[in-house]
C-alpha positions in Angstrom: -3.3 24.5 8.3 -1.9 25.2 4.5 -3.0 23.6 1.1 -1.3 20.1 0.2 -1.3 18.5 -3.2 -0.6 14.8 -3.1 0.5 14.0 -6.7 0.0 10.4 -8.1 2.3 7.9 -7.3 2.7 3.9 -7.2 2.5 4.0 -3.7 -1.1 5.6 -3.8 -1.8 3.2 -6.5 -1.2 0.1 -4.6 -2.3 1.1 -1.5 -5.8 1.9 -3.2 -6.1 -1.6 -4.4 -5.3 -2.9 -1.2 -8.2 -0.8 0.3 -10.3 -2.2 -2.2 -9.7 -5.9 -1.3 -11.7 -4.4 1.8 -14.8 -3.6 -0.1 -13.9 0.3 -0.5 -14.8 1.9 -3.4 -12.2 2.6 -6.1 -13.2 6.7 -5.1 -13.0 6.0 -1.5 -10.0 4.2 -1.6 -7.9 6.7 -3.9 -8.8 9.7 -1.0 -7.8 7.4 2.1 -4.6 6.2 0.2 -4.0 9.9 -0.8 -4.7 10.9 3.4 -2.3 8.1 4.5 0.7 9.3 1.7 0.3 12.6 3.0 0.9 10.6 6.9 -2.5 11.9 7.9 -3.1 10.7 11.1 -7.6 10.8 10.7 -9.7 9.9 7.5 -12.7 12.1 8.7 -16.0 11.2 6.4 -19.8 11.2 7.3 -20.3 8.1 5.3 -21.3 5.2 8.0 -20.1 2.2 5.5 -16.3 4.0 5.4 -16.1 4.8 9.5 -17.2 0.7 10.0 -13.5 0.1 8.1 -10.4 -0.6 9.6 -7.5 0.2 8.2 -3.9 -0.5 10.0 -2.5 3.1 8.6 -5.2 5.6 9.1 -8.2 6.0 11.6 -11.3 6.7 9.5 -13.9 8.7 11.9 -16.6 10.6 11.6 -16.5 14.3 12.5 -18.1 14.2 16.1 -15.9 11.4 17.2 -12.7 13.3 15.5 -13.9 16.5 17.8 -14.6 14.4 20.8 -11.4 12.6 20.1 -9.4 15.6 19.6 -10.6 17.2 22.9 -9.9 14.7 25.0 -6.5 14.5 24.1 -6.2 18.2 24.3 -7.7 17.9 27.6 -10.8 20.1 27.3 
């Protein structure tokens, strides 16, 4: 896994506002809309408020759940 910059963009922009319709917070919602432009498929975050969200283009998760998800899909 390399280094990717996501650089500003309208896209971002809106989709942030959108996320904060949602009750996200403007910081919160600039990372997840920054994770979704880059077609991230998992938001991972320890913050319990952000992994009760649901948001159609992203799954926000904590990390256990991202492991446990991960490896079952690997099949370990």
């Amino acid at each position: 896994m390399g280094k990717y910059k996501c650089k500003s963009s309208e896209n971002i922009l809106e989709c942030s506002k959108e996320l904060e319709r949602l009750k996200i917070r403007s910081q919160d919602a600039l990372h997840i809309s920054c994770a979704i432009e880059s077609q991230c498929e998992y938001f991972i975050t320890t913050d319990g408020g952000l992994t009760n969200k649901k948001v159609d283009k992203i799954k926000i998760i904590n990390p256990i759940d991202f492991v446990r998800e991960t490896e079952e899909k690997d099949g370990n």
